[in-house]
Structure formats: C-alpha cells, structure tokens
N, C-alpha and C positions, 0 to 999 in steps of 0.2 A: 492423520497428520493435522497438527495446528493449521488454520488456514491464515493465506494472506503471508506464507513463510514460504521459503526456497524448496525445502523438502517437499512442502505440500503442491508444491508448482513442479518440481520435476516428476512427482507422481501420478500428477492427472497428464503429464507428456507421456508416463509408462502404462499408463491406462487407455490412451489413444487420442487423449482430448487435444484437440485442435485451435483451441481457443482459450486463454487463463484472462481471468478476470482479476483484478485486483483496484483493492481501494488505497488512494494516496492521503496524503495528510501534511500538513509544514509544519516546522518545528520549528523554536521561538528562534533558533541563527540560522531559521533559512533552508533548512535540508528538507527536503521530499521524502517521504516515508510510507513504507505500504505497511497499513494494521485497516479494519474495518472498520474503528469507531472513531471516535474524535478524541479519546480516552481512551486507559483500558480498562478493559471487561474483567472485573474482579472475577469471574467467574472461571476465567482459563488464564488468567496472568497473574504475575508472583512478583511482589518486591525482588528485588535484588539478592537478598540476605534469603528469600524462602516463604516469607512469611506471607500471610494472605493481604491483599490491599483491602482498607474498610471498605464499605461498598459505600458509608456516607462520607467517605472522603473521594471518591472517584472523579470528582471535579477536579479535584489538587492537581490531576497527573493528567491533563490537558494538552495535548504535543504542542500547541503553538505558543504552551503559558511553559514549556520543559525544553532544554536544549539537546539534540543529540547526542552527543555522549551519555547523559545520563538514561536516557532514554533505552539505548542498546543494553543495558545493564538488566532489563527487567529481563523474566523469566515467562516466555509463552508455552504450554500446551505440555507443563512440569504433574499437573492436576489432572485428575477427572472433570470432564463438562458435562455434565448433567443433560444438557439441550444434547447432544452427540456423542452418546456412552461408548460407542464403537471406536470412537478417535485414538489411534494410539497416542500415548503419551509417551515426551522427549522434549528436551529442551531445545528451544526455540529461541531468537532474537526478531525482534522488530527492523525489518532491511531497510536501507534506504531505496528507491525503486530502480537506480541506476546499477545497485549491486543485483538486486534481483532479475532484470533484465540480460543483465550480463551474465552472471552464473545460470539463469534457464538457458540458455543462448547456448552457451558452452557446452554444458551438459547434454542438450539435442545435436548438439554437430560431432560432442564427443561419443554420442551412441547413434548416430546415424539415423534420426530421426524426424521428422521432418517441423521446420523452426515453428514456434505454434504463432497464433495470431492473438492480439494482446487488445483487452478492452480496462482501459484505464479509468476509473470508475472517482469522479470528484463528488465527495459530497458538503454539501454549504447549506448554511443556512444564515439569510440576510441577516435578521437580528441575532446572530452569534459571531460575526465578523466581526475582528478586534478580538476575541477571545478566543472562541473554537478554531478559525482561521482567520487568515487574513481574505482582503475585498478579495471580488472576483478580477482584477487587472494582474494583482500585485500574484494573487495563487498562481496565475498562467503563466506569468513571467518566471517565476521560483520553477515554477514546472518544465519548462522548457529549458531553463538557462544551465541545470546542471545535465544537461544531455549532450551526450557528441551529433555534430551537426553530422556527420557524415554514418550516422549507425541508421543502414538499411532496417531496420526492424520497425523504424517509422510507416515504411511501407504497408506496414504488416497492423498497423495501431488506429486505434480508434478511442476517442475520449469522450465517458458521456459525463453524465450526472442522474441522481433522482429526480422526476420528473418537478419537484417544488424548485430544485437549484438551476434545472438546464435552461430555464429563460435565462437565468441572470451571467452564463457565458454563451455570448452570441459570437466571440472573437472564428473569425475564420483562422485557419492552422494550416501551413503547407508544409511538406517534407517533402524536396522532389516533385514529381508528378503528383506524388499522394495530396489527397487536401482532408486532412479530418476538422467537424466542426464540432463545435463543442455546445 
C-alpha cells in the first residue's frame, strides 16, 4: 500500500498495528495534508493525466507553493517503487489529515477494532520556511485549527518532529487531560 494514504493506514489497523504514523504538510490555502515529503516523490507519484513528474522539476510541486484541489489530483502508488517492490500498486490521493483520521476512525469502529494511537509527524526545516512550509507558529496553528475540538482521538495523539525541527516547536498542546508537546 502507498504509504501516508487511508488504505495503507487501515491495513496496518488489519495487521494489528496499534499505532499509525503519519507525516503532515500545508498547502499554499491552508489545508494540512498527510504525504511524507514536502513534495512529491517522482518515484511513486503521477501527474494527474499519468505521466511521470521530471524529477528536476520536483520543486514546482511544493504543497505550500500548490493549493489543495490541485494537489488531490496527483496520482500515488499508480507505479512500481523501486525502494518497495512488494508495495502493491493502486491509485491513491494525497488526504488531508482530518479526512484521514476520520476515515481510520471509522473503519476501526466499523470492524471492531480497537482505535489505533496516532503519532503525527511535522517535518520543518528553518531555512525552508516561507517555501517548504510555513514558520513554526503559523504550521501549529493550521494544524490544530482544522480539527474538531471535541474529537477524542486527541487523547490518543502525539506530535513530534525530526530531531533538527523539534527544537523549533516548543508550543505545549492540550486536548482535555491529554497534553502533547511538540
């Protein structure tokens, strides 16, 4: 399964995994988005139309420099990946993380299993702020603002970073009782 996609997160729920990882990203109006890179990875994502993205054009297609809509339009996990030959292939979209939450959510309470625990993975890098993403106030804020205040799953969440970006979000985060730091 393409990773970082709905399918490949309800099948590490049917595998037993207890925990889904996912990396977020902002897009230039604002939406949160789980893909793993800052871009895509010409290597398992498709233009829209099929066709392969240049891999020296891979900067053009920058979530925070591309707006949502157009974004959902690519095509993930349509190819063979070389790095993960086992991966089946099947077409894929780039979620925003609210859907993805939502739909693992469902789909474990639809199969009776139990809700997994969510480590939400911010990756920044200072000198690419303004471009890759936005500062680290303004990410937290996008991150938190399209989520319902009242979705127990907070309970359940943790937010880190790679160890170069997690100095640069010190913001404490409360949900409830829960307090995730970032």
């Amino acid at each position: 399964m393409p990773e970082n996609t709905i399918p490949a997160m309800e099948k590490g729920l049917e595998a037993g995994a207890n925990t889904l990882e996912l990396d977020v990203h902002i897009s230039r109006d604002g939406q949160v988005l789980v893909y793993h890179d800052e871009s895509f990875n010409p290597d398992y994502t498709s233009m829209p139309d099929g066709s392969d993205i240049p891999k020296d054009q891979r900067k053009k297609y920058t979530f925070y420099q591309m707006d949502y809509p157009e974004i959902r339009k690519f095509v993930i996990g349509r190819k063979d990946y070389p790095a993960f030959p086992r991966q089946r292939r099947m077409d894929c979209y780039t979620p925003l993380v609210g859907e993805m939450i939502d739909s693992v959510e469902a789909y474990a309470s639809a199969r009776r299993l139990s809700p997994p625990y969510w480590l939400v993975e911010i990756k920044s890098k200072e000198k690419t702020d303004g471009f890759d993403q936005p500062a680290p106030d303004e990410f937290i804020r996008l991150l938190l603002s399209g989520q319902k205040a009242d979705r127990s799953v907070f309970r359940r969440a943790s937010v880190a970073g790679d160890p170069p970006s997690a100095s640069r979000y010190r913001a404490r985060l409360s949900y409830g009782r829960q307090e995730c730091r970032i």
